[in-house]
DSSP file (Angstrom, degrees, kcal/mol; ACC not computed):
  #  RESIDUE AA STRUCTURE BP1 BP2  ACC     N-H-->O    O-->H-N    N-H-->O    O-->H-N    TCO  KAPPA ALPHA  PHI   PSI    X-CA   Y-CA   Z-CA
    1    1 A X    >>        0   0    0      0, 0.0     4,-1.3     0, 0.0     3,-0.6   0.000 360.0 360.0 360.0 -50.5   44.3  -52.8  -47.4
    2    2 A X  H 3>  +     0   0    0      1,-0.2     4,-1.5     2,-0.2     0, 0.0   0.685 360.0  48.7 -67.5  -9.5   47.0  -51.7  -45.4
    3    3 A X  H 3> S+     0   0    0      2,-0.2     4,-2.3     1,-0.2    -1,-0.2   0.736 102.1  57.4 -89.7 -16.4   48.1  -49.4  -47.9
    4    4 A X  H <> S+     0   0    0     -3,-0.6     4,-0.6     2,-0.2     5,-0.4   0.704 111.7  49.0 -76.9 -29.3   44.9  -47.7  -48.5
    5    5 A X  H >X S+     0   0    0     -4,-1.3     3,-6.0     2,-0.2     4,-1.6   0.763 105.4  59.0 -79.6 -90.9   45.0  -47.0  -44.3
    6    6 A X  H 3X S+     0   0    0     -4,-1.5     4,-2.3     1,-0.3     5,-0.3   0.785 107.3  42.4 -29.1 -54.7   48.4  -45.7  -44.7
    7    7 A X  H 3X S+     0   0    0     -4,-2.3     4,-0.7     2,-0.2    -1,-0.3   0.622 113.5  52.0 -81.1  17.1   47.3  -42.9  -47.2
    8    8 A X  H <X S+     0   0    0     -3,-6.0     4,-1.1    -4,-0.6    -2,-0.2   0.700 111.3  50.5 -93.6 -44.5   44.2  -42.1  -45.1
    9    9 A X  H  X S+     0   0    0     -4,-1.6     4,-1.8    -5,-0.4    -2,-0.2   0.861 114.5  40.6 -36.2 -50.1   46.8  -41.9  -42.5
   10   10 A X  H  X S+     0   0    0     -4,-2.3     4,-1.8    -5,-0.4    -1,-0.2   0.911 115.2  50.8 -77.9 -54.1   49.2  -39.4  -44.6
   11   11 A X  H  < S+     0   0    0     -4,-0.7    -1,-0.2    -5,-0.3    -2,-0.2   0.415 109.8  54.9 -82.3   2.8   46.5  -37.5  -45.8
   12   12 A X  H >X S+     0   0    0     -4,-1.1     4,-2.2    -3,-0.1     3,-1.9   0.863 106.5  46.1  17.7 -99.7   45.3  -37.2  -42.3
   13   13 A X  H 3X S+     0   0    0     -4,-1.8     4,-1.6     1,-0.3    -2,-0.2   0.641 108.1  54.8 -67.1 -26.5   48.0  -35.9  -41.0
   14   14 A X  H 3< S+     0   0    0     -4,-1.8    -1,-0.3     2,-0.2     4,-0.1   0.284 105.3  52.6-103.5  29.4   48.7  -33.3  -43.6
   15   15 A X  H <> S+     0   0    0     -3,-1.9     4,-2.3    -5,-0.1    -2,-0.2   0.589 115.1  45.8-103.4 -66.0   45.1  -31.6  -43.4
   16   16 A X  H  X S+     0   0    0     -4,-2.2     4,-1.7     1,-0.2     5,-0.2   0.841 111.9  44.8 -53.9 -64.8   45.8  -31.3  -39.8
   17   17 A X  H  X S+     0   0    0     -4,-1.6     4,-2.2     2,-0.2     5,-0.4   0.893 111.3  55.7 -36.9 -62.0   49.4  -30.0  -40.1
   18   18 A X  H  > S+     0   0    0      2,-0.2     4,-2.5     1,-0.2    -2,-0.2   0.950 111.6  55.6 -46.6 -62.2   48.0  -27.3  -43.1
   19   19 A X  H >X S+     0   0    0     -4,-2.3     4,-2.8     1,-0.2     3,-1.1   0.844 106.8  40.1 -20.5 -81.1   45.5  -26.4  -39.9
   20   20 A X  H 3X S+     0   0    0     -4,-1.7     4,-3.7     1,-0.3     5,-0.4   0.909 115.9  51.2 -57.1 -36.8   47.7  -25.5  -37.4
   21   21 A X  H 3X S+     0   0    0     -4,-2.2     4,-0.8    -5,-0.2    -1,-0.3   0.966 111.1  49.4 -55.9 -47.6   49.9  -23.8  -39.8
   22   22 A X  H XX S+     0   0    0     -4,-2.5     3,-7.5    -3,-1.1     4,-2.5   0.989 112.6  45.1 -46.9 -79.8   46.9  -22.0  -40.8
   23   23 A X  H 3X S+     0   0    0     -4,-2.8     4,-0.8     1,-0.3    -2,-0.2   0.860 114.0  58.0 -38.4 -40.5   45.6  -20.9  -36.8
   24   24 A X  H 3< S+     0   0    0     -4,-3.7    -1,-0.3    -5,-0.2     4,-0.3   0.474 104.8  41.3 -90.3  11.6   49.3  -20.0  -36.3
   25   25 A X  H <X S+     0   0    0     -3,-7.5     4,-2.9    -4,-0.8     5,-0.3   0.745 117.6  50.5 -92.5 -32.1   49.7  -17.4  -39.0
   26   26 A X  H  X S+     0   0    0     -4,-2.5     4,-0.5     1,-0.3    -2,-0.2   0.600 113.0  44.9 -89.6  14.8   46.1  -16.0  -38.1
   27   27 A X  H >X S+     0   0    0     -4,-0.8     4,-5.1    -5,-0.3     3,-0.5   0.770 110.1  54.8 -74.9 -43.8   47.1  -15.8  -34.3
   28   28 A X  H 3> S+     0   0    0     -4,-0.3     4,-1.8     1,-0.3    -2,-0.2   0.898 108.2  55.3 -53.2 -36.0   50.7  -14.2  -35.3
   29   29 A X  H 3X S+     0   0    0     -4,-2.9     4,-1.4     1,-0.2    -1,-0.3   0.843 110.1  42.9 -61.3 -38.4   48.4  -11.8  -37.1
   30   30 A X  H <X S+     0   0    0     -4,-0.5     4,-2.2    -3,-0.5    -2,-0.2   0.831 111.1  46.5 -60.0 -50.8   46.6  -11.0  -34.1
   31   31 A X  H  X S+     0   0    0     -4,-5.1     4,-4.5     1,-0.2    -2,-0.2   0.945 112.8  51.9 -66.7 -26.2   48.9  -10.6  -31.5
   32   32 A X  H  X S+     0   0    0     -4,-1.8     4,-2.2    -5,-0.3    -2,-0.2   0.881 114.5  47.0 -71.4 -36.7   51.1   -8.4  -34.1
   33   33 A X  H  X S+     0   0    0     -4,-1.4     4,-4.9     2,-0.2    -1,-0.2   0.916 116.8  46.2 -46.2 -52.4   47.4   -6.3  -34.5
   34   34 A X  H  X S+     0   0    0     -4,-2.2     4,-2.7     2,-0.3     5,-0.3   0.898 111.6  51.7 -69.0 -62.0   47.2   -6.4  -30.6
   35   35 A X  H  X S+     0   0    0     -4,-4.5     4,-1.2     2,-0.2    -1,-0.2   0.907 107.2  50.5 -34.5 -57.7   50.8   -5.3  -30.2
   36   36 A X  H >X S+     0   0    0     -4,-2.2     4,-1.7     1,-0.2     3,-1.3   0.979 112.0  45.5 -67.0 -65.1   50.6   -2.6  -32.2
   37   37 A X  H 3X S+     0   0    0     -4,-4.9     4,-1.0     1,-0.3    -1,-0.2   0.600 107.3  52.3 -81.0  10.4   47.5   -1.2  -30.5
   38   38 A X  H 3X S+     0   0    0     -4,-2.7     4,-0.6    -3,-0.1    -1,-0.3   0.798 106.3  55.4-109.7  10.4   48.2   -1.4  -27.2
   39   39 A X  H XX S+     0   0    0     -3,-1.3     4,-1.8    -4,-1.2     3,-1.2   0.943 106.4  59.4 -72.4 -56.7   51.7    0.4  -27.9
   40   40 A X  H 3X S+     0   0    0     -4,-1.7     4,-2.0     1,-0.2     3,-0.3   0.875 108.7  40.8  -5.2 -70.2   49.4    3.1  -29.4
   41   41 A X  H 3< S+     0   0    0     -4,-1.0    -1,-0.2     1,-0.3    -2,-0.2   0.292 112.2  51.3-116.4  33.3   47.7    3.5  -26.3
   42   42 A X  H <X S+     0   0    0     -3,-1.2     4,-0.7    -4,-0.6    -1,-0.3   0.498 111.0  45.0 -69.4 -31.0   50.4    3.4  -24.2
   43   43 A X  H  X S+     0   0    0     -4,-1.8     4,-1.7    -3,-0.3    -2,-0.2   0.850 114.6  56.1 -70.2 -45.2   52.4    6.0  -26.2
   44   44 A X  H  X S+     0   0    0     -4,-2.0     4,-2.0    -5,-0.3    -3,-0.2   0.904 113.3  44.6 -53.8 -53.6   48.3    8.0  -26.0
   45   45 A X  H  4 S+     0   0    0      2,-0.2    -1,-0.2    -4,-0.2    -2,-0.2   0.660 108.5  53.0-105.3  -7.7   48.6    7.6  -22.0
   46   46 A X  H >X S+     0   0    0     -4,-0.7     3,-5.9     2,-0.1     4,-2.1   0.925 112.4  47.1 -43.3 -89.4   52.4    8.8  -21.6
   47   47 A X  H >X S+     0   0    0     -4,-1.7     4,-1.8     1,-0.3     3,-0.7   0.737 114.2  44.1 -28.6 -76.4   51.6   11.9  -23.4
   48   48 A X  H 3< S+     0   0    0     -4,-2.0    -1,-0.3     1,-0.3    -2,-0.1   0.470 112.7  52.8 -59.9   3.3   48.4   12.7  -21.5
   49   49 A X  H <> S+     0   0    0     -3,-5.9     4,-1.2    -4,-0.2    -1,-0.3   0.615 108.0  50.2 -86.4 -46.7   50.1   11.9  -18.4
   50   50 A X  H XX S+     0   0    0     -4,-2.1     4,-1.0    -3,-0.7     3,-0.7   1.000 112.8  49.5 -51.6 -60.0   52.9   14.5  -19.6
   51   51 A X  H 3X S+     0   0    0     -4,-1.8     4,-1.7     1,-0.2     3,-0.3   0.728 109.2  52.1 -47.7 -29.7   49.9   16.9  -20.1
   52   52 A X  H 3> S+     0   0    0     -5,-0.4     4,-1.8     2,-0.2    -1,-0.2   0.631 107.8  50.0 -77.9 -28.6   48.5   16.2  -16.7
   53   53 A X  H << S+     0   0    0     -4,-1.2    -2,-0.2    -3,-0.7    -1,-0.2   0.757 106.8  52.9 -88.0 -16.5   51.6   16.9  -15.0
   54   54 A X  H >X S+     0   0    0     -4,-1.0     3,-1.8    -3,-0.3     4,-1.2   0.834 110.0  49.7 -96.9 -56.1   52.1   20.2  -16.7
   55   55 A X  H 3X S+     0   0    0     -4,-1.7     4,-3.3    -5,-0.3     5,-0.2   0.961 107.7  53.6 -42.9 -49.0   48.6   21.3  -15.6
   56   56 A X  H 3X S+     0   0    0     -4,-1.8     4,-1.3     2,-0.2    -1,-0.3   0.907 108.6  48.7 -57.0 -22.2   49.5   20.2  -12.3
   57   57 A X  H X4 S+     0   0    0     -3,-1.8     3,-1.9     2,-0.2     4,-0.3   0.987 117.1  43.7 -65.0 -75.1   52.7   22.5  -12.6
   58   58 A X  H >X>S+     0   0    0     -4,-1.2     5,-2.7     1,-0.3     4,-1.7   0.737 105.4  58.5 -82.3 -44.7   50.5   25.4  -13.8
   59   59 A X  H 3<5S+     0   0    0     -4,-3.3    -1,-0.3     2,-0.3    -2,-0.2   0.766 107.6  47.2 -47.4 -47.1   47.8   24.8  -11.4
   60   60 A X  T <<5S+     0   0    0     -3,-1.9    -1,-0.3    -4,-1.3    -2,-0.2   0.633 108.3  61.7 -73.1 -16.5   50.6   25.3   -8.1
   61   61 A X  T <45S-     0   0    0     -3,-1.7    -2,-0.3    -4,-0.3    -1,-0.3   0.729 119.3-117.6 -98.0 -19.3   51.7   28.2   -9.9
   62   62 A X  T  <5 +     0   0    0     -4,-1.7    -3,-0.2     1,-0.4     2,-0.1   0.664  65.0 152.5 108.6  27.4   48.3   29.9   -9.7
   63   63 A X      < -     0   0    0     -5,-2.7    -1,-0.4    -8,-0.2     2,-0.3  -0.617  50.6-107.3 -91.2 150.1   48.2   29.6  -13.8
   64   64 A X    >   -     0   0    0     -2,-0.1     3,-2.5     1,-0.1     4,-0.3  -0.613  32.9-113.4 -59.8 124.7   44.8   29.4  -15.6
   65   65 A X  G >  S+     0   0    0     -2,-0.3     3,-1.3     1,-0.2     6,-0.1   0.765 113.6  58.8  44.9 -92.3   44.0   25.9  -17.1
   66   66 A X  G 3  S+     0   0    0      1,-0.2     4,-0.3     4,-0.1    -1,-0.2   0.456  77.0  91.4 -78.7   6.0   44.2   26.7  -20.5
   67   67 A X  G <  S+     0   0    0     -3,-2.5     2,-0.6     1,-0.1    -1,-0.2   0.816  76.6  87.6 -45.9 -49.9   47.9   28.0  -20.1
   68   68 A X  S <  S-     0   0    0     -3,-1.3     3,-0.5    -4,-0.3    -1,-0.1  -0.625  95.4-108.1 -48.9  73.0   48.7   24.2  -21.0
   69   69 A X  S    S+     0   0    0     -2,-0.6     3,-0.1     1,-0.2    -1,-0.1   0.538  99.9  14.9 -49.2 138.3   48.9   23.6  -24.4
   70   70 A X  S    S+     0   0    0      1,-0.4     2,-0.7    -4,-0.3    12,-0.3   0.747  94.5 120.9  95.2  -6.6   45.9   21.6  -25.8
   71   71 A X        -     0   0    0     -3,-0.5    -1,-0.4    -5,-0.2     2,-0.2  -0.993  40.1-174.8-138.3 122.7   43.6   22.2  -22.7
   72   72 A X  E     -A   80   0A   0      8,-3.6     8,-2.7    -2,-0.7    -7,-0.0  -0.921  27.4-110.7-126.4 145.6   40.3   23.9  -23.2
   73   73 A X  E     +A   79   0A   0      6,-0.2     6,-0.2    -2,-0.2     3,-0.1  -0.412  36.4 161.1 -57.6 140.4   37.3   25.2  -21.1
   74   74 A X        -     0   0    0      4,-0.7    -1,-0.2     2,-0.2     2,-0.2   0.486  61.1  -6.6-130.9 -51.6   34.6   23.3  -21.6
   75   75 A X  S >  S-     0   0    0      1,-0.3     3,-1.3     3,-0.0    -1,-0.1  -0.463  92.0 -48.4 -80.3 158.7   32.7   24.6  -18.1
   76   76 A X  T 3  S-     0   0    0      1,-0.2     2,-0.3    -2,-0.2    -1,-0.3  -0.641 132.5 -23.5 -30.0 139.2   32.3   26.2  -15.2
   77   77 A X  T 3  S+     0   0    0     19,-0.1    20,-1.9    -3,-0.1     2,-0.3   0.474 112.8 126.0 -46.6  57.6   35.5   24.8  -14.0
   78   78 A X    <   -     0   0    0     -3,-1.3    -4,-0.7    -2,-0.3     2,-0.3  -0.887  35.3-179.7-108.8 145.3   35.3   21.9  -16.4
   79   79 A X  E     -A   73   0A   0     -2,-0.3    16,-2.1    -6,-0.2     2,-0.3  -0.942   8.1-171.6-150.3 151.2   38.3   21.2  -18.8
   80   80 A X  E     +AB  72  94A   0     -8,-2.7    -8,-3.6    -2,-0.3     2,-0.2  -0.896   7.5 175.2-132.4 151.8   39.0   18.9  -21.3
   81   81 A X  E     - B   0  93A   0     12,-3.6    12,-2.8    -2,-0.3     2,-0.2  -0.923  14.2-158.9-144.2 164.5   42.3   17.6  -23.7
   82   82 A X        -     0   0    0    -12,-0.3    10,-0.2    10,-0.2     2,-0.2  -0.732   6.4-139.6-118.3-178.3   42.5   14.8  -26.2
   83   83 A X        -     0   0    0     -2,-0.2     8,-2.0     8,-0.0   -39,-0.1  -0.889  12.2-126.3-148.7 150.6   45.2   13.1  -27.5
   84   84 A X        -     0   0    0      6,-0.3     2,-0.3    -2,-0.2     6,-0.1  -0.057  26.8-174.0 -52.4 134.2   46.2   11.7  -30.9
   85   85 A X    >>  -     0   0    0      5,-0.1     4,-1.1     1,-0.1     3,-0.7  -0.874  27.4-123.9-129.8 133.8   47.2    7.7  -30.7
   86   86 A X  T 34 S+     0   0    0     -2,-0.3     2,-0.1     1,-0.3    -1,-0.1   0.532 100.6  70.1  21.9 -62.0   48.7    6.0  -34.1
   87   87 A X  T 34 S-     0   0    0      2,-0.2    -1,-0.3     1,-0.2     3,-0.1   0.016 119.9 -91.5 -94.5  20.5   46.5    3.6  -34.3
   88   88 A X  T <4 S+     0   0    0     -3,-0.7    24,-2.1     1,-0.2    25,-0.3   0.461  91.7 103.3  86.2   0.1   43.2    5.5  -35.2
   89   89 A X  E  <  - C   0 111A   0     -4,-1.1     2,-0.3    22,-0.2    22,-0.2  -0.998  57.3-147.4-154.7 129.4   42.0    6.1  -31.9
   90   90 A X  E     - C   0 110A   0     20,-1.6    20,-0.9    -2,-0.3     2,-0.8  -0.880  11.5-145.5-118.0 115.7   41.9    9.5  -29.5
   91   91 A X  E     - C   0 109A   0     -8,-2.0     2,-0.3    18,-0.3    18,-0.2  -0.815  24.2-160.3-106.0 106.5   42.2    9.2  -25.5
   92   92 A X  E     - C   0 108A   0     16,-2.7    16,-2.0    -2,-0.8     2,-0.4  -0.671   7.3-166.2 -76.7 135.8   40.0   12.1  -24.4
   93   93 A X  E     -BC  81 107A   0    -12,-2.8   -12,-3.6    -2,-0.3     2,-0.3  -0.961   7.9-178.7-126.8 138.8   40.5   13.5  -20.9
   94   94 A X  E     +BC  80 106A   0     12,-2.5    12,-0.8    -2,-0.4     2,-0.5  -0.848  10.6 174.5-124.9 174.8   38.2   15.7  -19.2
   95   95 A X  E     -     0   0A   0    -16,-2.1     2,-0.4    -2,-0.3     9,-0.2  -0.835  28.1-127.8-176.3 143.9   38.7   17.1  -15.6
   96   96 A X  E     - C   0 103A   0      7,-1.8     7,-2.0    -2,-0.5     2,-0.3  -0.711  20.1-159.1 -98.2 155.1   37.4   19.4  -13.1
   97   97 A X  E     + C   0 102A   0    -20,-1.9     5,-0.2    -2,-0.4     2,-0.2  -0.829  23.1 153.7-142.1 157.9   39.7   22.3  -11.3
   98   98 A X  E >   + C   0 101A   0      3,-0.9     3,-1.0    -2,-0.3    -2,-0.0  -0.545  62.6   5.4 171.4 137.6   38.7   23.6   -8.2
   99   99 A X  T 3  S-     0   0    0      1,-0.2     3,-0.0    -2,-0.2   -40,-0.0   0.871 129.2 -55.7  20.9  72.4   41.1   25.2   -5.5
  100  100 A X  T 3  S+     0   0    0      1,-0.1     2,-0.3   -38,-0.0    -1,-0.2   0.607 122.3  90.5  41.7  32.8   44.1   25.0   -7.4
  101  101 A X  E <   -C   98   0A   0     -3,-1.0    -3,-0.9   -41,-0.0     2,-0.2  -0.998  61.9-139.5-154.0 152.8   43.7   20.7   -8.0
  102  102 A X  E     -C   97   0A   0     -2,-0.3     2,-0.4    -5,-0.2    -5,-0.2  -0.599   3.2-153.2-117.4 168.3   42.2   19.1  -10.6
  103  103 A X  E     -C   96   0A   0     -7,-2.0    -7,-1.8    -2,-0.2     2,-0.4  -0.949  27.0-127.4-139.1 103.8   40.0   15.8  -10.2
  104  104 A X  E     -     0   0A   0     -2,-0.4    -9,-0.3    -9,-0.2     3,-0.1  -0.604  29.3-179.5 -64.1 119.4   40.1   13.5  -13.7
  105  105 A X  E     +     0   0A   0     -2,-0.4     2,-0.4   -11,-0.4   -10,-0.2   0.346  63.6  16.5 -92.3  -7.0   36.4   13.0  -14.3
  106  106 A X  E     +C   94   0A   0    -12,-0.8   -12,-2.5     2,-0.0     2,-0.5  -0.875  49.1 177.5-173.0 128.9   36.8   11.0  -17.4
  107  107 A X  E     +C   93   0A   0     -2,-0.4     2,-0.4   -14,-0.2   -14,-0.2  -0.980  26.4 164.9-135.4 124.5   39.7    9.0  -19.2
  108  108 A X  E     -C   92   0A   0    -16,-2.0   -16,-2.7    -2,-0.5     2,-0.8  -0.970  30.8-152.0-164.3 137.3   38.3    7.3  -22.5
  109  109 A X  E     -C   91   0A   0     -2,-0.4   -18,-0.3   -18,-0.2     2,-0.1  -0.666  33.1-178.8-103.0  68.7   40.1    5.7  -25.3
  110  110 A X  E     -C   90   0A   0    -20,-0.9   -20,-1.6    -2,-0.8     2,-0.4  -0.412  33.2-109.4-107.8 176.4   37.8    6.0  -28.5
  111  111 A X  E     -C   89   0A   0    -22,-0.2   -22,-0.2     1,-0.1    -1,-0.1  -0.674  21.7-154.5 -87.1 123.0   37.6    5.2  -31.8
  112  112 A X        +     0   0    0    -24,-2.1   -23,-0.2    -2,-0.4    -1,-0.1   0.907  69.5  87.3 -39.7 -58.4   37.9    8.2  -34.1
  113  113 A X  S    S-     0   0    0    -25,-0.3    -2,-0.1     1,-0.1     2,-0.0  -0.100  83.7-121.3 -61.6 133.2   36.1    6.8  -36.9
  114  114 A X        -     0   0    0      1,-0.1     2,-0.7    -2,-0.0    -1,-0.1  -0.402  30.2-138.6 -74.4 147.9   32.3    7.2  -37.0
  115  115 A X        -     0   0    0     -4,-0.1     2,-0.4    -2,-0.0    -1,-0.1  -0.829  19.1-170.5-116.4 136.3   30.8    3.5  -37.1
  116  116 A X        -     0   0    0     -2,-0.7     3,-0.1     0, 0.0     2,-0.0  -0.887  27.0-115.0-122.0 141.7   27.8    3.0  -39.6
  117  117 A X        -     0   0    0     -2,-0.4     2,-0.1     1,-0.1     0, 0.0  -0.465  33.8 -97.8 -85.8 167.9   26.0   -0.3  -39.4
  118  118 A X        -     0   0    0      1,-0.1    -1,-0.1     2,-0.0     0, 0.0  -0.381  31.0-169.4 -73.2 164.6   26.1   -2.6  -42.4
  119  119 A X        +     0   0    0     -2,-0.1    -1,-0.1     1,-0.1    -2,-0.0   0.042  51.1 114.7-153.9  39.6   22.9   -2.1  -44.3
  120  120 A X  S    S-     0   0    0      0, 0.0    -1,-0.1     0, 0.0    -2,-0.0   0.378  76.2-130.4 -57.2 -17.7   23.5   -5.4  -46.7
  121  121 A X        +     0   0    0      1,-0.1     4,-0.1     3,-0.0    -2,-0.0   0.946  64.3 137.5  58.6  55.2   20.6   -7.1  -45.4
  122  122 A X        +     0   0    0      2,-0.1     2,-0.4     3,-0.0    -1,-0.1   0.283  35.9  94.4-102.3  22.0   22.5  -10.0  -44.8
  123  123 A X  S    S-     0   0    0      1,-0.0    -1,-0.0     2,-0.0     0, 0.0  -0.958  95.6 -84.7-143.7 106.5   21.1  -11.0  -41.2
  124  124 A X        -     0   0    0     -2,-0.4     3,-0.1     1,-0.1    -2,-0.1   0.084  41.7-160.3 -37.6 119.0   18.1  -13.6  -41.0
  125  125 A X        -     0   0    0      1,-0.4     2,-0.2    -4,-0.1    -1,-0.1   0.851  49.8 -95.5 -79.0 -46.1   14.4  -11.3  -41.5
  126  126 A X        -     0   0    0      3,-0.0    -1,-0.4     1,-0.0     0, 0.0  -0.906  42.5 -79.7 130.0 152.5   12.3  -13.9  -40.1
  127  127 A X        -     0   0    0     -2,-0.2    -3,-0.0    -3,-0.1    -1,-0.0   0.077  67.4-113.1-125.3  18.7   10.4  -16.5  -42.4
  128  128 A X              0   0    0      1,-0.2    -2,-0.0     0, 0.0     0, 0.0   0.202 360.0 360.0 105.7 -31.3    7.7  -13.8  -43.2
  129  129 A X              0   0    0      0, 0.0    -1,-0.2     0, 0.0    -3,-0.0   0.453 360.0 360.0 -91.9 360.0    5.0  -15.3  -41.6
């Protein structure tokens, strides 16, 4: 009897151990996912901070806008830039100019890629009735 407990015991304790080992590769996987994109869009918001700063340059200098590489008229003193980040994903800035200072109206980090729903028809209908 007591040996039949001892290998419920053993075989116990090594399903659990295979667990955690499991939960700590797929978290190592995550944070490394996580890492990676927010270094993306940290690298994304340097650069459009560089770009911002150059506008501002051009802006004291009494320079048009669109002097700046990568900033385009979108309006009436509306302008917009993106930039590229690694990881898939574009941080668009738009901004409004008026008396030689600009006002950021929009800072937004999106996903390039168009998203299309699944259309497996795996998601519960209903029983019909």
């Amino acid at each position: 009897a007591s040996s039949i407990l001892f290998i419920l015991v053993v075989v116990s304790l090594t399903l659990f151990s295979v667990l955690s080992l499991m939960q700590a590769r797929a978290d190592a996987a995550l944070t490394e996912k996580t890492a990676v994109s927010v270094s993306a869009y940290y690298d994304a918001d340097a650069r459009a901070q560089k770009t911002l700063a150059l506008l501002d340059g051009a802006l004291q200098r009494g320079d048009d806008p669109e002097s700046v590489e990568g900033v385009t008229k979108t309006g009436e003193g509306e302008y917009a830039f993106t930039v590229d980040a690694s990881d898939g994903h574009t941080l668009s800035v738009t901004l409004s100019v008026a008396s030689g200072e600009y006002t950021v109206t929009s800072y937004r980090y999106e996903n390039n890629a168009e998203w299309t729903g699944g259309s497996d028809n795996t998601l519960w209908q209903g029983d019909g009735q």
